[in-house]
C-alpha positions as a printed Julia matrix, in Angstrom:
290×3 Matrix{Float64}:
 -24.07    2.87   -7.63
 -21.55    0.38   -5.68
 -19.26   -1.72   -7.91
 -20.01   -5.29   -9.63
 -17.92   -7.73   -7.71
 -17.39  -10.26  -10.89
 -16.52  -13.66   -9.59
 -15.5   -14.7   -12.93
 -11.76  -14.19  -13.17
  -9.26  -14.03  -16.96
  -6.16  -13.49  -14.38
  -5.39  -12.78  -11.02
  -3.07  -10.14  -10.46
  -2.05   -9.7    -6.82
   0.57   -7.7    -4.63
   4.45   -8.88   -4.89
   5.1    -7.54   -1.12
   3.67   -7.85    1.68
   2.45   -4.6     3.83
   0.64   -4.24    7.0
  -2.72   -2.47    6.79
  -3.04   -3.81    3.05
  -6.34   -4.67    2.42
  -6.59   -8.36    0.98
  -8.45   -9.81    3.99
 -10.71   -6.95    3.24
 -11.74   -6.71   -0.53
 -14.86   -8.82    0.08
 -16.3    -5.94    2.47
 -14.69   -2.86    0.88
 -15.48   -3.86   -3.54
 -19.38   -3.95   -2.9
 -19.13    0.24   -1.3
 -16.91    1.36   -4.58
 -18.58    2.89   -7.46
 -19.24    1.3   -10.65
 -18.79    4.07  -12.76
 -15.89    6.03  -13.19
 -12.93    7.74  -14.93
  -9.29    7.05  -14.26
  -8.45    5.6   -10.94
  -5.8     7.15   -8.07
  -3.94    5.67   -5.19
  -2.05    7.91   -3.35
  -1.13    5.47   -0.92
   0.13    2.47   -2.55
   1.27    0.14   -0.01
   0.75   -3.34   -1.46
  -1.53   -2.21   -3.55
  -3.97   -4.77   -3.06
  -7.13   -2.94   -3.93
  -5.6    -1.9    -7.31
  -4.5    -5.28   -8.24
  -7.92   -7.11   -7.15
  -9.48   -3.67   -9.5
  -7.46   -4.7   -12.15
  -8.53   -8.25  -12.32
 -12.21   -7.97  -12.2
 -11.71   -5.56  -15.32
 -12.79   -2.18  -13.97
  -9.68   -0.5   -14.79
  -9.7    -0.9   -18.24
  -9.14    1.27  -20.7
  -8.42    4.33  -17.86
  -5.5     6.51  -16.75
  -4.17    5.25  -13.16
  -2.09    6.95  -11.44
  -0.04    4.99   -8.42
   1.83    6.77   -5.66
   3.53    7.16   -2.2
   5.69    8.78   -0.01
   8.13    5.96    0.09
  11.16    6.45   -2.3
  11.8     2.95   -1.92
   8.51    1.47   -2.71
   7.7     3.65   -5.26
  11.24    2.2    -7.01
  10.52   -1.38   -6.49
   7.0    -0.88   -8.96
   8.93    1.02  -11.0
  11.52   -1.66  -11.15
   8.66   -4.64  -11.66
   7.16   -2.7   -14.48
  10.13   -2.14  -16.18
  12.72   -5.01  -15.38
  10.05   -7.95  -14.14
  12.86  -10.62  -15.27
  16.33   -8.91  -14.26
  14.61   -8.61  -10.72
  13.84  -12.09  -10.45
  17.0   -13.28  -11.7
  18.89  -11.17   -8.77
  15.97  -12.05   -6.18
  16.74  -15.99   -7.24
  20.73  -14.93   -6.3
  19.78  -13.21   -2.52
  17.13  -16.62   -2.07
  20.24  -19.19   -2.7
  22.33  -16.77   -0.3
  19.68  -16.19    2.7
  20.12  -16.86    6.41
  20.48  -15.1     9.62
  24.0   -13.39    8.55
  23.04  -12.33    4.74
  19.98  -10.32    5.96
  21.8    -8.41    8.5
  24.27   -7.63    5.79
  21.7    -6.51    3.55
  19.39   -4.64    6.2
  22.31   -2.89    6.88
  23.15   -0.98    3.5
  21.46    1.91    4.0
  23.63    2.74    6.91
  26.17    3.27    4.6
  27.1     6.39    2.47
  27.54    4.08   -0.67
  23.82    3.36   -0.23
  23.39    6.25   -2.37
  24.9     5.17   -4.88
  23.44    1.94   -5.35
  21.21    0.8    -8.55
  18.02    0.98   -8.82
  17.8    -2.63   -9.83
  19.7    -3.35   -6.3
  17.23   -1.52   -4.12
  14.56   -2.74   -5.36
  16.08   -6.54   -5.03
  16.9    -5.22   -1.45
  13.76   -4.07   -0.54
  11.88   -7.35   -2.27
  13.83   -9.44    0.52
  14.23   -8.06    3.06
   9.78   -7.86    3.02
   9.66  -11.24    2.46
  12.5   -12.35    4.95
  11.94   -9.53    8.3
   9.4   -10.03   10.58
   5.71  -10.5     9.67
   6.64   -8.41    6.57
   6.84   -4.75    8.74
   8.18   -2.39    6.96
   9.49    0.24    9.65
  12.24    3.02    9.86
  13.99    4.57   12.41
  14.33    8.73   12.66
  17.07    8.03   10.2
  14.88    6.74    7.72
  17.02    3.21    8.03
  14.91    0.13    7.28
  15.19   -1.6    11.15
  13.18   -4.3    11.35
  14.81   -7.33   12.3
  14.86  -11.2    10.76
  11.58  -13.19   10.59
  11.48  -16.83   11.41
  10.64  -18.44    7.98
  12.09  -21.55    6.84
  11.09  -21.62    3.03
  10.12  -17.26    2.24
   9.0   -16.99   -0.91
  11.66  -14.77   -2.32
  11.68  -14.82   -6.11
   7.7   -15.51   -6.77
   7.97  -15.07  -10.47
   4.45  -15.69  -11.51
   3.43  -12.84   -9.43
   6.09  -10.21  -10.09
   5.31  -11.09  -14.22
   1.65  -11.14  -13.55
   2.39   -7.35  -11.31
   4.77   -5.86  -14.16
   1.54   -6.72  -16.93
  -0.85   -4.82  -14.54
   1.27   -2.0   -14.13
   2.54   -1.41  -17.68
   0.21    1.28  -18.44
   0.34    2.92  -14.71
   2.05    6.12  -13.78
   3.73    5.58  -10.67
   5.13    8.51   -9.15
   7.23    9.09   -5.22
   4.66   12.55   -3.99
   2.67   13.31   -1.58
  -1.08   12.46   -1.12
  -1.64   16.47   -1.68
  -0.12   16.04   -4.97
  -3.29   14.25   -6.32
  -5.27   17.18   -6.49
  -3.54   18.2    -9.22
  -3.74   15.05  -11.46
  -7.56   14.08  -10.99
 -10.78   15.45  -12.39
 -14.77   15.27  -12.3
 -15.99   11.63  -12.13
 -11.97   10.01  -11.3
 -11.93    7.64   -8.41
  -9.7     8.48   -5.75
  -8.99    5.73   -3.01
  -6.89    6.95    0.66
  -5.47    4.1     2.9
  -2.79    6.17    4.71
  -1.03    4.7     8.06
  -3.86    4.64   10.31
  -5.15    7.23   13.37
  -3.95    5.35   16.69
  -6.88    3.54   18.56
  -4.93    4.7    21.81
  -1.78    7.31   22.61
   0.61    3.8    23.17
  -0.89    1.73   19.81
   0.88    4.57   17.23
   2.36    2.59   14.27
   3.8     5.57   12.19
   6.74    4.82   11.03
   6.0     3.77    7.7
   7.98    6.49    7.08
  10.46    9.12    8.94
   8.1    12.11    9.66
   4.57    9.91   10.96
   1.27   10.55   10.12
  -0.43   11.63   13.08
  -3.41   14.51   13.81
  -1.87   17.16   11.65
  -1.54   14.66    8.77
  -4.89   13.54    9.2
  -6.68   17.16    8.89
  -4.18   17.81    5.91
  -5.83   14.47    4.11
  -9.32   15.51    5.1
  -8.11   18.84    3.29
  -7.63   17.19    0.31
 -10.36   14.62    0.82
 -12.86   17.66    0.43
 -11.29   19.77   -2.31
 -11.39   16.23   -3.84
 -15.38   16.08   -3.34
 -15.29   19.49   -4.51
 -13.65   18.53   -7.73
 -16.86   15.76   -7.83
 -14.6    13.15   -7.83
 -15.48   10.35   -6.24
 -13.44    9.61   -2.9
 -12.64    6.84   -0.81
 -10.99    6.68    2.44
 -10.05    3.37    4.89
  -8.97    4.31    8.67
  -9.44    3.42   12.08
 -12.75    3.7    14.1
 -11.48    6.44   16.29
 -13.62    9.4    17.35
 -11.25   11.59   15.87
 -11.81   10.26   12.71
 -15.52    9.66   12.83
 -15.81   13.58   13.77
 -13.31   14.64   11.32
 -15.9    13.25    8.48
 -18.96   13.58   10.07
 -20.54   15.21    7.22
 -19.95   12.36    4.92
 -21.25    8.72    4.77
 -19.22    6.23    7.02
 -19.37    2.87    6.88
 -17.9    -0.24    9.06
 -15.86   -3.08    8.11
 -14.57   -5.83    9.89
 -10.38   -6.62    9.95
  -8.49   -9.02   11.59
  -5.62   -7.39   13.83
  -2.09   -9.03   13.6
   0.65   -6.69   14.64
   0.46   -6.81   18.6
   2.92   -8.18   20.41
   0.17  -10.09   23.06
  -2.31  -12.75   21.68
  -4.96  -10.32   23.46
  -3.95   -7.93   21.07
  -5.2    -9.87   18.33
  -8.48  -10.71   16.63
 -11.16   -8.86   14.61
 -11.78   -5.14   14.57
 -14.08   -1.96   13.44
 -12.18   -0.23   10.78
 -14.05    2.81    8.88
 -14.69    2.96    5.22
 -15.55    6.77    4.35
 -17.2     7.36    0.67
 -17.58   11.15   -0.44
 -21.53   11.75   -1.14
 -22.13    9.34   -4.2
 -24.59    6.87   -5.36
């Protein structure tokens, strides 16, 4: 049984960053091939978290354990931070918007170079992070080998730095959420029959040159891949109900062959070339449900 797609709206909750590969443009395609019923709900790839959010509002995770994760240290702390300290955030975010141009970013993109970076606040990364998403280019956020956020300045003349409606609106969603920095492996251990599990990792490269992997440090490449299909079964094993979002790649199509794979339609902005650009197969994999 695929999900009700209620039109009817109390409150929108919606992402406070943006990410690429998040899946707003998407949710029409993607809500109509998730179950209706289920238990608690995982993401082991937050992201944005743009399919939780757009869950939230239409209802269907109410009254059920969720449990939020990533890789990312520093992502992980900013939803930490908007859960906990929603208004101290957007009193510091209203200080770095008053204080932003070409020189300030560079400043800021720059602490993590530094040994001190350690020993920065929470509070402070996650006010760090918040900008420099909304202020670097197209909001990308990449490291280097280093694990140093490199991205460089986007060409915005009014970001939207300190969106208060939306981090309050976030920190209400997230209240009851247990956000956690792990592994995708790690949710093997948390969920049970009948939980909903959804996978958007960094996507299998259409070709050997169009690799985006550094999301984070270490990439996420074949090996990765097979380790997620890993879990992806002992997951469908458990009978929990899993979801997966990748590229249409024959890698991937032959990796999970065995289960039912469906297409959905995205619009491709991170190219360099106008070419580049434009709509695009992506897969949507659902374990053998409904």
């Amino acid at each position: 049984m695929t999900a009700r797609v209620n039109t009817i709206y109390t409150k929108k909750y919606q992402p406070f960053i943006k990410w690429v590969g998040g899946k707003r443009g998407l949710l029409s395609q993607l809500l109509p091939l998730f179950p209706n019923d289920f238990e608690n709900y995982h993401e082991p790839f937050l992201g944005g978290g743009a399919v939780f959010f757009e869950l939230y509002s239409l209802g269907l995770l109410k009254n059920k354990k969720i449990y939020l994760s990533d890789i990312n240290n520093e992502l992980v702390n900013v939803y930490n931070i908007v859960k906990t300290k929603p208004h101290e955030l957007i009193n510091n975010l209203e200080i770095f918007k008053e204080k932003h141009n070409k020189e300030f970013y560079y400043k800021i993109r720059e602490k993590d170079r530094k040994e001190s970076f350690k020993k920065l606040g929470k509070l402070e990364r996650a006010t760090r992070f918040i900008y420099l998403n909304k202020t670097c280019f197209n909001g990308l956020y990449r490291v280097n080998q280093k694990g140093q956020f490199n991205t460089p300045i986007g060409s915005y003349k009014n970001p939207n730095i300190a969106d208060k409606e939306t981090i309050l609106s976030a920190s209400e969603a997230l209240k009851n959420a247990t956000i956690s920095n792990q592994s995708f492996c790690k949710v093997v251990n948390s969920a049970t029959k009948n939980d909903l599990i959804y996978f958007d990792p960094p996507y299998y490269p259409l070709t050997q040159t169009a690799s985006f992997t550094a999301y984070d440090k270490n990439g996420f490449l074949d090996e990765k891949q097979r380790e997620l299909f890993d879990v992806f079964e002992e997951l469908h094993n458990k009978e929990c109900l899993v979801l997966h979002s990748n590229s249409d790649t024959e890698f991937i199509k032959t990796l999970y062959k065995k289960y039912n794979i469906k297409f959905v339609q995205a619009n491709r902005f991170i190219n360099s070339k106008s070419s580049g650009r434009g709509k695009i197969n992506e897969v949507f994999i659902r374990s053998n449900f409904g």
